[in-house]
C-alpha positions as CSV (number, residue, x, y, z in Angstrom):
1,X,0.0,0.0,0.0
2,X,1.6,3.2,-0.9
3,X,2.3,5.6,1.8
4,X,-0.8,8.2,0.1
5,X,-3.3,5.2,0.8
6,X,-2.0,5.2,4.5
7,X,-2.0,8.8,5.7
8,X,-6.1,8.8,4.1
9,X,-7.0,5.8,6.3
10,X,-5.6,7.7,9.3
11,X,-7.1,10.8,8.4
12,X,-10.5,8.8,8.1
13,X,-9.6,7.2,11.4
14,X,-9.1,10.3,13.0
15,X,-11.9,11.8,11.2
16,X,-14.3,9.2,12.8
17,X,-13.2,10.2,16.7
18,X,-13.5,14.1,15.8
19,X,-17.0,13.5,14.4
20,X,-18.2,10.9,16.9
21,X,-17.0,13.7,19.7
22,X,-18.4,16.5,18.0
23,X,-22.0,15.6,17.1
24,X,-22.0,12.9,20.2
25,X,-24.5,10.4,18.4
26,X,-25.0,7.3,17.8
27,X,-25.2,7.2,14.4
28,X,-21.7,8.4,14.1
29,X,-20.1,4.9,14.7
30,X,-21.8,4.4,10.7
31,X,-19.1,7.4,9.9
32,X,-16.3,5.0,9.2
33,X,-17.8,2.2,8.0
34,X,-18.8,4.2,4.7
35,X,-15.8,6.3,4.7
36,X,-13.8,3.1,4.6
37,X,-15.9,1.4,2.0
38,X,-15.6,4.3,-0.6
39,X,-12.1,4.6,0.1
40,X,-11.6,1.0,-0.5
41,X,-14.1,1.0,-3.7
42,X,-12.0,4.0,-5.2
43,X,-9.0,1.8,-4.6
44,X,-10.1,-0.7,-6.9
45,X,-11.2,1.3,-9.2
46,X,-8.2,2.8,-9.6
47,X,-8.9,6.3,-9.0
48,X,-5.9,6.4,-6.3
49,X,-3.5,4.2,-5.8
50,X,-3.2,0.9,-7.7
51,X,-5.7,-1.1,-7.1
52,X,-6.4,-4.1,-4.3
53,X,-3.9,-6.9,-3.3
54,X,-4.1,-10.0,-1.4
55,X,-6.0,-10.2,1.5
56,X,-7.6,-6.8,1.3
57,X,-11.0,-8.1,2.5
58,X,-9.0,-8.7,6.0
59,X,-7.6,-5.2,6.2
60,X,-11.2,-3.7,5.3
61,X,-12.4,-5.6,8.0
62,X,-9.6,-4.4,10.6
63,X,-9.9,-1.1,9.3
64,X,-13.9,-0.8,9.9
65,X,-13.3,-2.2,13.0
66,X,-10.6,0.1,14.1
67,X,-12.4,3.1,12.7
68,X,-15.7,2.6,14.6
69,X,-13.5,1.5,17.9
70,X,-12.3,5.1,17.3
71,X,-16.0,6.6,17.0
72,X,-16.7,5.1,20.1
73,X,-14.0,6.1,22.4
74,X,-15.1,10.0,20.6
75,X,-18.7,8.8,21.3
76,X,-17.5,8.3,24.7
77,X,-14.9,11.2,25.8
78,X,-18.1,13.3,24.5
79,X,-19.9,11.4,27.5
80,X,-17.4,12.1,30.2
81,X,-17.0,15.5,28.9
82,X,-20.3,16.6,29.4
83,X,-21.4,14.2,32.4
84,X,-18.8,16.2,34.4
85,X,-19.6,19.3,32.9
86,X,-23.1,18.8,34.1
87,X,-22.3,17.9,37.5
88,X,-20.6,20.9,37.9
89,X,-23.9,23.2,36.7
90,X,-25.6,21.3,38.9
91,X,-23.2,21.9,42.1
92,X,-22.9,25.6,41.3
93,X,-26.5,25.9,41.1
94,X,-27.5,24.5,44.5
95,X,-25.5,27.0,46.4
């Protein structure tokens, strides 16, 4: 895999925390599923990079898998985030 291919599947990865954590749904653990799957249809089309090699049906898998492991831990800091930043309202306001 050329070394283009790479730094787009960890901007997708990335992607998939930053929009998880910022919209705080659950639909956003769908984000990298579909990112990953046009990414990977474009790759055998050969409108970047050079098209699929052995075993690519494992890495789409691993790379799903990672992406919506990283949706989650945004869904999740988005959680903690706010959880604390409630209990806070909520001790400033019974004083």
């Amino acid at each position: 895999m050329e070394a283009a291919s790479v730094v787009i599947l960890v901007a997708i990865l990335v992607a998939s925390a930053v929009i998880a954590f910022a919209f705080g749904r659950w639909w956003t653990l769908a984000v990298p599923i579909a990112a990953v799957s046009v990414f990977y249809v474009g790759l055998n089309a050969e409108w970047w990079g050079y098209g699929l090699g052995d075993g690519w049906q494992f890495a789409v898998a691993l790379v799903m898998g990672v992406g919506v492991l990283a949706a989650a831990l945004g869904l999740i800091a988005r959680a903690v985030m706010s959880r604390r930043s409630g209990d806070r309202r909520v001790a400033r306001g019974s004083r």
